[in-house]
C-alpha positions, -999 to 999 in steps of 0.1 A, spaced: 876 190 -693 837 202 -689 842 242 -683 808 260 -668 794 285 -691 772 314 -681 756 345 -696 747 374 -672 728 407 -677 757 437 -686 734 463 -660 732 447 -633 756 409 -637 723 391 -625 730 355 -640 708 345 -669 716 315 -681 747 290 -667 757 253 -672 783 228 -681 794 227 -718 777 195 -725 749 178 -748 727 204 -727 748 234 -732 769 237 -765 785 259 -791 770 269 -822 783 291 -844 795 312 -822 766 313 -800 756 295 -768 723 275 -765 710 261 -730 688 236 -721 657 257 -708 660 242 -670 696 260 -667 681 299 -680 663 320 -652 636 335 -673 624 356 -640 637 390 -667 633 373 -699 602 375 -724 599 356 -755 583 378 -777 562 374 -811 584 389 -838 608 363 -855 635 357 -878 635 331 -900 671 316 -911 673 298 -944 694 269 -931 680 267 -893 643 275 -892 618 302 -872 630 311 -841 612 338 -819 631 363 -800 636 371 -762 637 405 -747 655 413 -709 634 434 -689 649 454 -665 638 486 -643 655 511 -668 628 496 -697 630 465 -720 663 454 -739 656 437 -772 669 404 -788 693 394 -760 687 358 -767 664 335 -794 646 306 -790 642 281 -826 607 268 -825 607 256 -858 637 239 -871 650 227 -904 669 187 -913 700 184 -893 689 213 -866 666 194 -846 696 197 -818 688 234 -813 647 234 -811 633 249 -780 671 258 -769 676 293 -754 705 308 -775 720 341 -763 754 356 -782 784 348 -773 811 370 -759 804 404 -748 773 419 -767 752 453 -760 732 442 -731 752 403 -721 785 388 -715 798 354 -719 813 347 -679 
């Protein structure tokens, strides 16, 4: 059975990211990527710093701006991907289950 996954803001529940479990939103080590068409970027800002992963590539992170000031690295984005990741470039990934400033609905 498809189930619906979403991913809303902690301060406020404003949705920031929801679709069905599918090709276009799937599991990944624990984490949740979306297909950019199903994430409301309207309080999301991709930023310059990055992480580079030895197995997955470069991805850049995504702050959530709100009007008490700017939460950091709620989500990532893999730009640059490594053999056998190519499923995850340009994905919006946020954590999943409950973290400092999201929550897995």
């Amino acid at each position: 059975m498809l189930r619906e996954i979403s991913i809303k803001a902690k301060h406020d529940q404003a949705t920031l990211a929801k679709g069905v479990e599918t090709q276009s939103v799937f599991r990944l080590e624990g984490n949740w990527y979306f297909d950019q068409a199903v994430v409301d970027m309207h309080n999301l800002r991709v930023t310059e710093r990055t992480y580079v992963c030895p197995h997955k590539g470069t991805c850049f992170w995504i702050d959530l701006v709100t009007d008490n000031g700017t939460i950091a690295d709620v989500a990532w984005m893999y730009t640059i991907v490594k053999p056998n990741y190519e499923h995850i470039k340009d994905k919006i990934a946020f954590y999943g289950g409950t973290r400092h400033a999201t929550t897995e609905a």
